[in-house]
C-alpha atoms as one frame of an Amber mdcrd trajectory, in Angstrom:
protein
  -6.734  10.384   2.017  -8.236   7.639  -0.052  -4.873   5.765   0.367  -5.196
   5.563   4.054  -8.848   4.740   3.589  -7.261   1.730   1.758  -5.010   0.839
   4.063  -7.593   0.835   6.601  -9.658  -0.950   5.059  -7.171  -3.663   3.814
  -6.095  -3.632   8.171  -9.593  -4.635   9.081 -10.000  -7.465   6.422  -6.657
  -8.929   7.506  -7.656  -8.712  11.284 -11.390 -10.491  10.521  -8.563 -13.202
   8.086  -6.884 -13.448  11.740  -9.888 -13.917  13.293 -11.576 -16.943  10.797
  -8.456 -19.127  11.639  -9.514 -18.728  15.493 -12.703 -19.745  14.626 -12.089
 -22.705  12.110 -12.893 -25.963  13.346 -10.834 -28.274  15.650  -9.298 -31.526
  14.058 -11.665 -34.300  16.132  -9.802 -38.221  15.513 -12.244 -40.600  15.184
 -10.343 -43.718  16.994 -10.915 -47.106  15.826 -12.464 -49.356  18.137 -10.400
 -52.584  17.246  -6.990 -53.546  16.493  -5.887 -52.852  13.021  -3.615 -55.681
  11.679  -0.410 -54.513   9.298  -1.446 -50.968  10.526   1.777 -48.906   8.826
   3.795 -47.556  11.890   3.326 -44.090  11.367  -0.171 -44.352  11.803  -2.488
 -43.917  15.366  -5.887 -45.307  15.715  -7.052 -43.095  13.718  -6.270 -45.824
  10.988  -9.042 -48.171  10.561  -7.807 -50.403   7.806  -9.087 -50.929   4.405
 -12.861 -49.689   4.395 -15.111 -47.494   2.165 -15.483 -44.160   1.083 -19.275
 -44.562   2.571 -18.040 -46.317   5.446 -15.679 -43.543   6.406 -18.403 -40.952
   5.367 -20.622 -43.199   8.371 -17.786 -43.185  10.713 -17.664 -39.124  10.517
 -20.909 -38.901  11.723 -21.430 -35.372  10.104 -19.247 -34.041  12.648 -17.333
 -31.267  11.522 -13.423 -31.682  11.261 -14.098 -35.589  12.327 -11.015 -37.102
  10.379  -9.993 -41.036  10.269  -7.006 -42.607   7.877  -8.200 -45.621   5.869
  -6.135 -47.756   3.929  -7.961 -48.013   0.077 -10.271 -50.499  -1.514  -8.982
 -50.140  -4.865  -5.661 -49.811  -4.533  -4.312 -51.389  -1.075  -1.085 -49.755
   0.036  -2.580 -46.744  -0.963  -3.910 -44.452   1.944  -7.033 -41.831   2.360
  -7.198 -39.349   5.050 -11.009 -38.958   5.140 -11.876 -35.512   6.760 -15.461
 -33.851   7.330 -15.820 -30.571   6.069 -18.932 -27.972   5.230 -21.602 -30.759
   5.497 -19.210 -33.214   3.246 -16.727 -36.103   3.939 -13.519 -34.816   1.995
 -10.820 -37.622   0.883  -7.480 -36.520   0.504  -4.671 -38.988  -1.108  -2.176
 -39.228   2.056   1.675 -39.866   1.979   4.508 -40.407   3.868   8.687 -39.946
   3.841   9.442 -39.249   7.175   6.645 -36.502   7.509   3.042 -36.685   6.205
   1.652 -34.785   3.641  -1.444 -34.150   0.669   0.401 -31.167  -0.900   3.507
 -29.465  -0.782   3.418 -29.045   3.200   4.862 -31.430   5.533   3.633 -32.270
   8.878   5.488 -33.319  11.739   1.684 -35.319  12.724  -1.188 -36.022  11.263
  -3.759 -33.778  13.816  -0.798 -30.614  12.880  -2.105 -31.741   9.163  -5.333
 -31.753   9.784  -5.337 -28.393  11.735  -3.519 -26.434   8.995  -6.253 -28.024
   6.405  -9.099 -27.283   8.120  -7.965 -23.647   8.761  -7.048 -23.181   4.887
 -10.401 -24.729   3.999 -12.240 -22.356   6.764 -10.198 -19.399   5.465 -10.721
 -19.829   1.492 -14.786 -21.173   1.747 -14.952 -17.702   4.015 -13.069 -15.387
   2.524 -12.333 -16.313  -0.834 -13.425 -13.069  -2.994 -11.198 -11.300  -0.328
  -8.100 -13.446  -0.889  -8.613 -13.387  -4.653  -8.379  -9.513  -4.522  -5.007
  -9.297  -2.289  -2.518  -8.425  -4.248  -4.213  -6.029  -6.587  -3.795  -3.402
  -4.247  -0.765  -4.170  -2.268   0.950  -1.554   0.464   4.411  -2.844  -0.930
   3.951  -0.715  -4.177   3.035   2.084  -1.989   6.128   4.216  -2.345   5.340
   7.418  -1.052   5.848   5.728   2.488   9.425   5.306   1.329  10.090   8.691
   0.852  10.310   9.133   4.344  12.778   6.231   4.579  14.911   7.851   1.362
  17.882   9.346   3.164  17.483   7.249   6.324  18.592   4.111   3.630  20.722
   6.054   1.433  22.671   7.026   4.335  23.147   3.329   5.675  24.376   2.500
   2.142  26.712   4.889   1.675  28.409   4.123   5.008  28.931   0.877   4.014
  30.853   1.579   1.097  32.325   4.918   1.887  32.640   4.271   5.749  31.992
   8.154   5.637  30.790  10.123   8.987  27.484   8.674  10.810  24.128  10.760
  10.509  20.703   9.845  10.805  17.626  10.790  10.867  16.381  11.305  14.113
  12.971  10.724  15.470  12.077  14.893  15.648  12.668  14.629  11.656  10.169
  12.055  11.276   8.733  10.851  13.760   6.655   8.293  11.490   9.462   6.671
  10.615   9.986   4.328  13.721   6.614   3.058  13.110   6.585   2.303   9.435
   7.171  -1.680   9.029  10.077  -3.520   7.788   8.138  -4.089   4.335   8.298
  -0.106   3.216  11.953   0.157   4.237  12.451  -2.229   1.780  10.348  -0.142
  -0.625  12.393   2.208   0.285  15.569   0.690  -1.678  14.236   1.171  -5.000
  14.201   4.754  -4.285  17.960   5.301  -3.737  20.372   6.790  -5.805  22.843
   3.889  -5.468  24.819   3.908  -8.660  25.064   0.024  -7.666  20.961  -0.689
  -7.987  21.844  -3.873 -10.032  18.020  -5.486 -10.146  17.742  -8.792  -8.002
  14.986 -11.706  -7.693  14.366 -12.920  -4.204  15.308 -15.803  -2.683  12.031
 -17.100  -1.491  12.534 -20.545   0.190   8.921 -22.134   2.690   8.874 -20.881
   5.828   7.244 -21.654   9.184   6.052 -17.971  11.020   6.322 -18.633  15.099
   3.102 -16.677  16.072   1.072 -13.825  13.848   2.754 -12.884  10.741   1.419
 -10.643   8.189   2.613 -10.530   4.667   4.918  -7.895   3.483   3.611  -7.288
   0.153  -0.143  -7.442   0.535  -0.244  -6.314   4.194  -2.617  -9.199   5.106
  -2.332 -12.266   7.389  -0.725 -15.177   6.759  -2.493 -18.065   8.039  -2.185
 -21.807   8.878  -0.061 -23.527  11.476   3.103 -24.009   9.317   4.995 -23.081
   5.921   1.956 -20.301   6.037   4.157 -18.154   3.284   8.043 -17.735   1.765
  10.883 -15.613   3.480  14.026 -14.438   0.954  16.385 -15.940   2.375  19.062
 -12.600   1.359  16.671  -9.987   2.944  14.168 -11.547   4.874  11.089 -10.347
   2.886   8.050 -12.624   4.242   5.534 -12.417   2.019   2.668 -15.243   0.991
   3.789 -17.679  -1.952   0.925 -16.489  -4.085   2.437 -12.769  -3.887   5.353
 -14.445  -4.126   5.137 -13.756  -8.076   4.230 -10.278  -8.254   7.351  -8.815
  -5.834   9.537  -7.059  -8.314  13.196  -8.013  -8.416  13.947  -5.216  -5.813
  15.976  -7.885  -3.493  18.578  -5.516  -0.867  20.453  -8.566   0.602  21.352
  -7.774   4.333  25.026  -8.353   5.349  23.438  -9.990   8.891  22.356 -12.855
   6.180  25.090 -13.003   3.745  26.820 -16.144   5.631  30.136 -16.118   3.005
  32.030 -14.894   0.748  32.885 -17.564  -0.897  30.187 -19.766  -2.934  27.816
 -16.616  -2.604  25.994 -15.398  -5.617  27.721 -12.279  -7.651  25.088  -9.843
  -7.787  23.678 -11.170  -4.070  27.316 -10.267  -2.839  27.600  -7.202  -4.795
  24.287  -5.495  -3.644  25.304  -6.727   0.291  28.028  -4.757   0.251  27.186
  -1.942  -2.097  29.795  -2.584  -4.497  30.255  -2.300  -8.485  32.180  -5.986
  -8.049  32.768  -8.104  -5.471  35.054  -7.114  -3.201  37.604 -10.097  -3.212
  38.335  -9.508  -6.991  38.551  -5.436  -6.378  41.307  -6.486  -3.200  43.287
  -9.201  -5.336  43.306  -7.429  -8.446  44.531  -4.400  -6.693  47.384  -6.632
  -4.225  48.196  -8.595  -7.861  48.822  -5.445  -9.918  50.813  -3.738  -6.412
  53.513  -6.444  -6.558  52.749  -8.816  -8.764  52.550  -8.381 -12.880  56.212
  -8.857 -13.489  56.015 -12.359 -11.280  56.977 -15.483 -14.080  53.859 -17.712
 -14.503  51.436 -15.577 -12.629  48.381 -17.065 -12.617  49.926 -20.519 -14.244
  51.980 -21.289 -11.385  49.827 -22.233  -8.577  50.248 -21.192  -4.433  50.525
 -23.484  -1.939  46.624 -24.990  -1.263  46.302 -24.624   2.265  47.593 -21.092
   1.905  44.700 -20.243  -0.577  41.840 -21.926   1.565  43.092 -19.518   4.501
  42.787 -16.267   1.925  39.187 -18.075   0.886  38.555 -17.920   4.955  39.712
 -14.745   5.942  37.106 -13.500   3.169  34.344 -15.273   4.690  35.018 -13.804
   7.823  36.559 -10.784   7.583  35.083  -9.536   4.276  36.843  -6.271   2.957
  39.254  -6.250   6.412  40.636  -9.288   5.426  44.220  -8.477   5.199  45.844
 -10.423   1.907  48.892  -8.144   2.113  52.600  -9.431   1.204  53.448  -9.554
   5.124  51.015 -11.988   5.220  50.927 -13.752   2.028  54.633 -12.720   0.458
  53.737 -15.518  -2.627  51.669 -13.819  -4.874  50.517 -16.784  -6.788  48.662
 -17.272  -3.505  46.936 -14.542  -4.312  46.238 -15.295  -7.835  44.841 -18.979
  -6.438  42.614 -17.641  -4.083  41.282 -15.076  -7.319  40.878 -18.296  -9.505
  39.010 -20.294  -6.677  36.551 -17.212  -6.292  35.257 -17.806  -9.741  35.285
 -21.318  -9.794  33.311 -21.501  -6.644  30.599 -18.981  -7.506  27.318 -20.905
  -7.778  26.520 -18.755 -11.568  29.601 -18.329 -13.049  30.995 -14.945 -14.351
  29.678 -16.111 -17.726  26.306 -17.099 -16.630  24.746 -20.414 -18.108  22.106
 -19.240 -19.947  24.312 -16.904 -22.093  27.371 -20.306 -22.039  26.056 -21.609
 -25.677  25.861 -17.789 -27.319  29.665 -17.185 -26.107  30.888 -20.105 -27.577
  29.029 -19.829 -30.532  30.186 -15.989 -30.941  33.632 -17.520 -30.548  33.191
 -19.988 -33.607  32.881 -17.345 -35.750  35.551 -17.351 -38.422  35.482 -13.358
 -39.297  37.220 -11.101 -36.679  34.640  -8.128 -37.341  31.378 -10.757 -37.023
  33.019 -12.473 -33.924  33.545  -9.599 -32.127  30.343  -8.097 -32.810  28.697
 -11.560 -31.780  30.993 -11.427 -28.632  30.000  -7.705 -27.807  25.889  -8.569
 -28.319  26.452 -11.382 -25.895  28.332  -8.950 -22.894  24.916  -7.245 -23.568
  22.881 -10.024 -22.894  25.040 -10.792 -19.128  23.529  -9.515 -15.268  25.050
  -5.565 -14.505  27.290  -7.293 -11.749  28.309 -10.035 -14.140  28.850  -8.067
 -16.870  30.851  -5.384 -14.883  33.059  -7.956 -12.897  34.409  -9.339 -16.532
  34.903  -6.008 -17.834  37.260  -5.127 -14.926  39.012  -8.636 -15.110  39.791
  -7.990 -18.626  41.467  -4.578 -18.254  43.416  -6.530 -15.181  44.207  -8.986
 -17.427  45.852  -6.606 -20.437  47.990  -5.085 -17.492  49.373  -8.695 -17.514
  49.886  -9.388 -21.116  51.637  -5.702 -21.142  54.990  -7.318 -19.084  54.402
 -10.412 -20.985  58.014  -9.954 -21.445  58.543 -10.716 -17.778  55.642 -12.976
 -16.601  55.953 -14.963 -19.698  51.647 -14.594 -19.624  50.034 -13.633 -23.124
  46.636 -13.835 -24.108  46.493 -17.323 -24.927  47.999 -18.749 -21.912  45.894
 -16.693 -19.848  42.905 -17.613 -22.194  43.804 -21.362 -21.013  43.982 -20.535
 -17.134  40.430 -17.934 -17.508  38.640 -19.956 -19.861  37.020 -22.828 -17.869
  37.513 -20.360 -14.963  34.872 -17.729 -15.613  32.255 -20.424 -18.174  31.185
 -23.512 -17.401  28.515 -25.168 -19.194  24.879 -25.703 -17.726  25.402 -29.225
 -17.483  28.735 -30.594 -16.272  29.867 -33.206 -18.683  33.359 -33.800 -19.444
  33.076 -34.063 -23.227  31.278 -31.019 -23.745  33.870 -29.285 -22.057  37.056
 -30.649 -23.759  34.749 -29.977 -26.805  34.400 -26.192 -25.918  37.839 -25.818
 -24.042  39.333 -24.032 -27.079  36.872 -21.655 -27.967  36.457 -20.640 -24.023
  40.134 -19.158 -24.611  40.081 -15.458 -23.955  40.402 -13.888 -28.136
C-alpha cells in the first residue's frame, strides 16, 4: 500500500514537472535596430555587436526571456548570449561548430537554445528540492512489479536459445501485465534464471525524445526541447543522464538493435542471443573440429579473402542460420579465417585491455608453478563472456595440437597465429607489440 502511495505520489510530481515546462517563459529576440558590421554569419539580428554587460542588461528591458547576442568588450571574437531570467540579465559564454551551444547540448538555432534554457532554468528554480530527491526512490528498483513479468521473460529467453514450443502468458493470467511499462520488463531481467546473466553496463549515448518522455528509472519527466536524457543504445533504456549513474549494469541487449555480428561487443552479443559464447565461435569451432583438425596448416594457411568476408556477412545477417557448411565453404581454412577475423574485429578483445599488461606480465614469469598461478589469477580478473569464450577456444585448440601429427599445428605455432589474435594492447603502437609478440604466445 505505501508503495503505490509512492508511486502516486512520484506520478503527480512528474505531471506538475510536465506542466512547469508549459508554463516556462517564451524566448523573446530583442532585434537590433541597425546594421551590425562583421556580424559572424551564423548570427540574426539578434547580434548587436560589441556592447556592455549593462548595455545588454538596458536592452532586456526586464522582460523575461528577452535574449540578444553581443560580441565582448574584453575579449572581441568572443561572444555573450545575454538572456533575462528571474528579475536578472544572465550571460552565457556562446559558441559555435556548425551548431550553437553553452554546454554540452547543441542547437540547430539559437531561439531552440534559448527555449531549452529557459525551460531548464524554469524547471530547476521551481522544482529543485523535487529533482534533487529523484532517484532516491526510483520505480526501476521496484522489483516486485517484475515478478509478474518473471516467466513472461524467461519464456522469451529460452525460445531464443532453445527454439523450444511457444507459451505465454496470456492476459486472463495477468491481466496487469499489458499495462506495466517497458522500464519494469526490464526489471524484470534481473529476475531470470538465465544461467547466461553475465552483468552488463548500458550503452547510454544523448538522445532527442519526439514528444513526452518520462524516464525509466525515476519514473519522472524528462524535460527540455532536445537531448532531454540518454537512451542505451543495446536495449533502449531512456532514462535522464543524472540517473544515468545509478542504473545497475542490468543491460538485456535486444536482437531488434544488435545491427552485426561482426565488430559487436562479446558480452553485448552474448546476452542478445542468450548464449554462454558467441555464436560464430560455437558454429566454427564445431564445423572446424567436424572436418577439419587433421587439415595441414589449419589455422596458418589462410582462405581465400573474399570467401571469408562472405562467412563475416552471412553472420551479420543470418546470425546462427548462417549456413558455413562444407557444401558451401568445402576449404576449411575459410572457416578458420573467418574465426580469426571474429576476434580481431571485436571492439574489446578476448583478452580485454585493462587485464593486456597483467597477462603479459604473468607470462614473464620465469617459474612454471608462479607463471601459471599468475596466468590463472588473471583469467579471474576477465568479463564471464570473455573469460568463458577463451576457456572454450583453448580446449578447441588442444583438439588441434592432439593430430599435431597431421596438421603439423603445436602449441607454439598456434601460440603465433592466437597471440596477437585474442590481445592487443590498449594503445596500438607497433613497438610495443613486436616487444610483447613473444610472450602473447599461447604457454
Amino acid at each position: 500500500m505505501l508503495m503505490c502511495m509512492c508511486a502516486f505520489t512520484d506520478c503527480i510530481f512528474s505531471l506538475a514537472v510536465y506542466q512547469l515546462q508549459q508554463e516556462a517563459p517564451r524566448p523573446k529576440r530583442i532585434i537590433c535596430p541597425r546594421e551590425v558590421e562583421n556580424r559572424p554569419k551564423y548570427y540574426g539580428r539578434e547580434f548587436h555587436g560589441i556592447i556592455s554587460r549593462e548595455q545588454a542588461d538596458e536592452l532586456l528591458g526586464g522582460a523575461e526571456g528577452a535574449y540578444i547576442l553581443r560580441e565582448s568588450q574584453r575579449q572581441p571574437g568572443c561572444y555573450t548570449l545575454a538572456l533575462r531570467f528571474g528579475n536578472q540579465t544572465l550571460n552565457y559564454r556562446l559558441f559555435y561548430d556548425g551548431k550553437h551551444f553553452v554546454g554540452e547540448k547543441r542547437f540547430e538555432s539559437i531561439h531552440d537554445l534559448v527555449t531549452d534554457g529557459l525551460i531548464t532554468l524554469y524547471i530547476e528554480t521551481k522544482a529543485s528540492e523535487y529533482i534533487s530527491k529523484m532517484t532516491t526512490n526510483p520505480i526501476y528498483e521496484h522489483i516486485g512489479y517484475a515478478t509478474l513479468l518473471r516467466e513472461k521473460v524467461s519464456r522469451r529467453l529460452s525460445r531464443s536459445k532453445h527454439e523450444s514450443r511457444k507459451t505465454s502468458v496470456t492476459s486472463e493470467e495477468h491481466p496487469a501485465v499489458e499495462k506495466i511499462s517497458s522500464l519494469v520488463r526490464r526489471a524484470a531481467l534481473t529476475q531470470n534464471d538465465n544461467h547466461c546473466n553475465y552483468e552488463k553496463t548500458h550503452n547510454f549515448k544523448v538522445h532527442t525524445f519526439r514528444g513526452p518522455h518520462w524516464c525509466e528509472y525515476c519514473a519522472n519527466f524528462m524535460w527540455g526541447l532536445i537531448a532531454q536524457g540518454v537512451r542505451c543504445s543495446d536495449c533502449g533504456l531512456n532514462v535522464h543522464k543524472q540517473c544515468s549513474k545509478h542504473v545497475p549494469n542490468d543491460c538485456q541487449p535486444d536482437l531488434k538493435r544488435i545491427k552485426k555480428v561482426y565488430c559487436c561487443d562479446l558480452t553485448t552479443l552474448v546476452k542478445a542471443h542468450n548464449t554462454q559464447r558467441p555464436m560464430v565461435v560455437d558454429m566454427c569451432i564445431r564445423e572446424i573440429e567436424g572436418r577439419g583438425l587433421k587439415s595441414e596448416g589449419l589455422y596458418r594457411v589462410s582462405g581465400f579473402t573474399e570467401h571469408i568476408e562472405d562467412v563475416k556477412m552471412a553472420f551479420d545477417r543470418d546470425g546462427e542460420k548462417a549456413d558455413i557448411s562444407a557444401h558451401i565453404y568445402p576449404d576449411i581454412n575459410i572457416i578458420t579465417g573467418a574465426l580469426k577475423l571474429y576476434f580481431r574485429d571485436l571492439p574489446i578483445p578476448v583478452i580485454t585491455y585493462d587485464t593486456y599488461a597483467k597477462f603479459i606480465d604473468a607470462a614473464k614469469i620465469s617459474n612454471p608453478d608462479e607463471r601459471l598461478e599468475a596466468v590463472h589469477e588473471v583469467l579471474m580478473l576477465l568479463p564471464p563472456a570473455h573469460y568463458e569464450t577463451l576457456r572454450y577456444l583453448m580446449i578447441h585448440l588442444k583438439k588441434v595440437t592432439l593430430n599435431e601429427k597431421e596438421n603439423f599445428m603445436n602449441a607454439e605455432n598456434l601460440g603465433i597465429v592466437f597471440g596477437p589474435t585474442l590481445m592487443r594492447p590498449p594503445e596500438e603502437s607497433t613497438l610495443a607489440t613486436l616487444n610483447d609478440m613473444r610472450s602473447c604466445r599461447i604457454p
